[in-house]
N, C-alpha and C positions, 0 to 999 in steps of 0.2 A: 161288317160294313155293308150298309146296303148301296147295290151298284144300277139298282133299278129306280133311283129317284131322279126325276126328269123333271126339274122345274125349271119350264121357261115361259113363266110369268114373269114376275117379281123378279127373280135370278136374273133375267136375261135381261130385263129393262135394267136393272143395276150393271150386270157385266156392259151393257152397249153405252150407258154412262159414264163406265172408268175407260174403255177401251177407246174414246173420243175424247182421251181425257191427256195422253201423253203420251208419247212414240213409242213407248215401252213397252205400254198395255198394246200397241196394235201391231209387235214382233209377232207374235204367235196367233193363230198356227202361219207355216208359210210352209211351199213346197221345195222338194231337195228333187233337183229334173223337172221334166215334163211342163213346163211353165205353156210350152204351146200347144198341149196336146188338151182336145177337150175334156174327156174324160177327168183328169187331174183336175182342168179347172173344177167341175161341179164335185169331186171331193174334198177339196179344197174348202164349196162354199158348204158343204153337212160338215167338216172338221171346224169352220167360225163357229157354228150355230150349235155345235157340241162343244166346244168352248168357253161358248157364253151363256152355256146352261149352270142349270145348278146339277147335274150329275156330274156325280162325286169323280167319276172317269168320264174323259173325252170321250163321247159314246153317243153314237145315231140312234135310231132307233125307226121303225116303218111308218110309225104314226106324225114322224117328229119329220120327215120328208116334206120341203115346199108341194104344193097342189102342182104350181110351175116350173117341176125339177124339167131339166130337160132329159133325161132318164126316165125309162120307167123300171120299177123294182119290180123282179120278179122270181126272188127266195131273198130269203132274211130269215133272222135268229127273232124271235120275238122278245126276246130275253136276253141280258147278261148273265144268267144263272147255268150253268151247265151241268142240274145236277137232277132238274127232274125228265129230259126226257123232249120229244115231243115240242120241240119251241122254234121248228120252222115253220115259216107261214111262204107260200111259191104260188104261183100264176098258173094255172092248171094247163091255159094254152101253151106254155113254154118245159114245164115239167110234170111227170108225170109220178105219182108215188107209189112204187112199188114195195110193200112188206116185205120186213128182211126174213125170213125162217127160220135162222136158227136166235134172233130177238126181239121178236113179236113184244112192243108194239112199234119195235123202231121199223125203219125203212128206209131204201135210197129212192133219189130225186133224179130222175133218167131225163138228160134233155131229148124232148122230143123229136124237135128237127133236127140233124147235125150241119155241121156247118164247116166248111174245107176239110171236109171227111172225116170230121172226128167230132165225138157228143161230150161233156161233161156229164158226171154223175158222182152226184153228191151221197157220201152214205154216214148213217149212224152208227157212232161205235160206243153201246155201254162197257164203261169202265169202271164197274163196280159199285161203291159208294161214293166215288170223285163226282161221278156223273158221265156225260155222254160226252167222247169225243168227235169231232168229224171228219171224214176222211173224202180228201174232192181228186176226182180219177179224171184222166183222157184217155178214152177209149177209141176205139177206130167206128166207124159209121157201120159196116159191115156185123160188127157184136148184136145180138139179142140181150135181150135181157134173161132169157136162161142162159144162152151159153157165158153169162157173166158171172151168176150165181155159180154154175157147174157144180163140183160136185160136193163141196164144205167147203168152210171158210178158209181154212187153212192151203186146200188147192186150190183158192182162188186171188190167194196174197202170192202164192209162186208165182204163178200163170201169169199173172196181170203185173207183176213187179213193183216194183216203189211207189206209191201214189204222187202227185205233185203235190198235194199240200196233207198233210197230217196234225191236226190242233183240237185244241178246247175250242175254239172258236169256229162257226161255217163262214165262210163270208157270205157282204153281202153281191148278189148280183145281181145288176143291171141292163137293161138293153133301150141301145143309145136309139139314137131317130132312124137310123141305116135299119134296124133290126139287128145289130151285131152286140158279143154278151161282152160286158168286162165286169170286174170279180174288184172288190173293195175288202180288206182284210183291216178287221181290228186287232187291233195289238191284244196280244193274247193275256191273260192271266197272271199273276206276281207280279209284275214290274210295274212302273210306274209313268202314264201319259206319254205312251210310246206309241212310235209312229203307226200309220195308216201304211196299207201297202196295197195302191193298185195295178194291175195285171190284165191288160188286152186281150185277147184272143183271137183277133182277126184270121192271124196266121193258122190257128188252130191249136194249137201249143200255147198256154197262157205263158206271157212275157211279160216283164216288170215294168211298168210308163215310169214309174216314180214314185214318191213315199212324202208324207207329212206330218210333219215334224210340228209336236206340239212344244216343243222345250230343250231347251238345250242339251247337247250329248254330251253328258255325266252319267259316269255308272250310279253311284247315290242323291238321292235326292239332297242331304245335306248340303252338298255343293254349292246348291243353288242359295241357299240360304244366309245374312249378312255373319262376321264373323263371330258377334256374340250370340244368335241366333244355333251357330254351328255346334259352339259349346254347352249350351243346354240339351242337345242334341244327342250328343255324344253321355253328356253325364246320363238323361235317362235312358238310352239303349241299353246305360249300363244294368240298370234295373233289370232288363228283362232276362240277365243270365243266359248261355251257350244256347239251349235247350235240344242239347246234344241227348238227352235223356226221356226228349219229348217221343210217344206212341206215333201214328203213323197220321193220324189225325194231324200234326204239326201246327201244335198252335201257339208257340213262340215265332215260331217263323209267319204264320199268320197273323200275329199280330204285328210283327216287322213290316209286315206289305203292305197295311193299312196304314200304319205311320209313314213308309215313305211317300205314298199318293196324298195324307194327308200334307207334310211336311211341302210336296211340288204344289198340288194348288194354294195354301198359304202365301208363296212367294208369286204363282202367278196366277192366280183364279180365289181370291180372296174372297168371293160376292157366293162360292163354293160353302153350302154350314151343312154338318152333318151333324148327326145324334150319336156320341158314345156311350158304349155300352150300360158305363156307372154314372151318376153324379160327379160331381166335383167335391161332394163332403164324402161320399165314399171314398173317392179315390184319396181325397186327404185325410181322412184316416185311417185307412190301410197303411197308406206310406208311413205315417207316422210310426206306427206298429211296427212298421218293418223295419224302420231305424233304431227301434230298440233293440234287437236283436243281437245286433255283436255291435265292434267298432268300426268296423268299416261300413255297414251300413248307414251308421248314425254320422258320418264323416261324408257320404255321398251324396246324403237324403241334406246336411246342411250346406253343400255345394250345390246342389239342385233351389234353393229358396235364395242363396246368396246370387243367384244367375239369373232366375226367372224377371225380375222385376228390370234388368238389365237387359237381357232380351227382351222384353215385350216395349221397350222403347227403340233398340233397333230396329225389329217389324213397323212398328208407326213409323220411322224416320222412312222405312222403305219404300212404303206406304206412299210417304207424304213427298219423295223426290222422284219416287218411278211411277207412280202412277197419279203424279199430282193432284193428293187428295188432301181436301185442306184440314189442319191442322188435328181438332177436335174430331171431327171423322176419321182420321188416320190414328188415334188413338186408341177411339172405340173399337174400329174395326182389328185392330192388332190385339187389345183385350180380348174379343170373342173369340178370334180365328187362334190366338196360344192357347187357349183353355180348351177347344176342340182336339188340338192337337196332343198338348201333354196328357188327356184325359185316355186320347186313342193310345196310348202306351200299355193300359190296366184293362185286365179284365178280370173283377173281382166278382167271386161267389155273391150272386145278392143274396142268399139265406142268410148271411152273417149278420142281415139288415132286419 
C-alpha cells in the first residue's frame, strides 16, 4: 500500500463535493477537547484537508501546509515511509542537527533556544530493516549536547530515562505567532484513520490540548461497514488464514492493515482509489484455484460470489443515503471502491502470470 499518494486535485475537488453534500460526509474529522484552544483549531483545519485528500491515510504532509497557516513548521517527517532513514526536513533557526555516532547517517534535532528551561530533542532510532524509529526527549536547558551523548548509547537511555514519546512516527512541530513550539502527532502505523494527538509546551513539559478524531471508535474497521458489507468482510478475512506461521516479515498481518484502512475509507472517504497489488483477473483466478482445493475452500470461495453482488448494492445504498450521492453515481462508485477493496485482500505471485 502506497501511503505517500497525496492527491489533492481531483481527489479533493470530489471529496469537497460529497462533503457539501450531506451531514454525514461533514462528521469527520472533528476534535475530542480543545475546541478553544488555537492550536487544535489549525490541526483540525491540515486533519479536513487530509481527509479530503486522496491519500490512502489521513496524512499532512509539509508541502500540503496552507502558505496562510497560522503556524510555521519547523521539523516534519518528509515521508510516511519509516524505512529509509533520513526523512526530516526542520528550520535551521529553530533546530539544530547534530550526527548521531554510534548511526551515522542518522542524528538528533537539538532545539536551539530552550524555552521555561527545558529544549526538546528529537533523535533517530534505526531499527533494523523496519526502518527508523523516533525518539522526542525533554531535557533541561543546562544539558550540552555532549554531556547528552556521554558515554554510549546504552548510558544515555539510563541517564536520561524514558523518553516522552517513543514511535515510528516523529511529529510534526510547529511554532505558533508567540514563538512557542506545539508537537502534532500522526497516528502511528497498523491501525487504521486514527487520531491526531496534539501536545503544547508552553509549560515546558509537552501536555495533551486534544486529539482528532477521524472516524469513529471501533476497534475494527468492519464495524463501520453496512451489515451485508460486514459479511463479505468476514468471509474474505477468512482467505487469508492465521499466519501464525508467517516469518518476521509479517505479511498476513500486513495485509490485514491494508484491508482495514481500505475497508474505513470505503465507508468514509470513498473519492480515496488506490492501486492493488494484482488485477482483478488475477485475483479471480487464483481464488478460483484455491477453491478447488478441498471443500471447504470451494464452499467459502461460493459464499464469497453468493455475498459480493449483495454487498456492493449495500455500499451504493450507503452511498446514496449518507452521503447523498444520486443514484447512478452511488452505484458506480460502490463498483470501483468493492473491487479496490476485495482485491486488497491477495497478493499473488505475479510470475505465475
Amino acid at each position: 500500500m502506497n501511503l505517500d499518494k497525496l492527491y489533492y486535485g481531483t481527489a479533493a475537488t470530489l471529496a469537497l463535493a460529497l462533503a457539501s453534500a450531506g451531514a454525514a460526509a461533514q462528521e469527520w474529522p472533528r476534535l475530542e477537547n480543545g475546541k478553544n484552544v488555537a492550536e487544535c483549531q489549525a490541526a483540525l483545519q491540515l486533519a479536513k484537508l487530509a481527509h479530503q485528500s486522496g491519500s490512502v491515510l489521513p496524512w499532512t504532509h509539509p508541502d500540503a501546509i496552507p502558505d496562510d497557516f497560522s503556524s510555521d513548521l519547523v521539523l516534519a517527517p518528509k515521508s510516511t515511509s519509516v524505512t529509509a532513514g533520513d526523512v526530516l526536513e526542520f528550520d535551521a533557526e529553530v533546530f539544530t542537527q547534530v550526527p548521531l555516532p554510534e548511526y551515522k547517517p542518522r542524528s538528533i534535532y537539538w532545539q536551539t533556544a530552550p524555552a521555561n528551561g527545558k529544549r526538546l530533542v528529537v533523535e533517530e532510532v534505526p531499527f533494523g530493516w523496519r526502518g527508523d524509529m523516533h525518539r522526542v526527549r525533554v531535557v533541561d536547558q543546562a544539558m550540552s549536547v555532549k554531556d547528552y551523548f556521554g558515554a554510549s548509547l546504552d548510558e544515555r537511555n539510563a541517564r536520561l530515562g524514558p523518553p516522552f514519546s517513543d514511535g515510528w512516527r516523529a511529529p510534526f512541530i510547529f511554532s505558533n505567532e508567540s514563538g512557542g513550539l506545539w508537537m502534532m502527532y500522526i497516528a502511528e502505523p497498523g491501525g487504521f484513520s486514527g487520531n491526531w494527538k496534539v501536545y503544547l509546551t508552553a509549560s515546558g513539559q509537552p501536555k495533551l490540548a486534544c486529539e482528532v478524531q477521524f472516524r469513529p471508535q471501533v476497534k475494527r474497521a468492519e464495524q463501520l461497514l453496512p451489515p451485508a458489507l460486514q459479511k463479505l468482510a468476514a468471509l474474505l478475512d477468512r482467505t487469508l488464514g492465521s499466519g501464525k506461521d508467517d516469518g518476521p516479515w509479517q505479511p498476513t498481518a500486513r495485509v490485514r492493515a491494508s484491508v482495514q484502512q481500505a475497508w474505513a475509507n470505503a465507508v468514509l472517504r470513498p473519492w480515496v482509489t488506490e492501486t492493488p497489488y494484482n488485477t482483478r483477473t488475477e485475483v479471480d483466478d487464483n481464488l478460483l484455484e484455491w477453491s478447488q482445493q478441498d471443500k471447504a475452500n470451494k464452499k467459502l470461495y461460493a459464499s464469497i460470489l453468493a455475498q459480493y453482488d449483495v454487498a456492493e448494492r449495500a455500499l451504493a445504498q450507503h452511498y446514496a443515503r449518507q452521503l447523498r450521492m444520486p443514484a447512478e453515481e452511488a452505484s458506480a462508485t460502490a463498483r470501483t471502491i468493492l473491487d479496490i477493496a476485495f482485491r486488497m485482500h491477495f497478493m499473488i505471485n505475479k510470475e505465475s502470470y
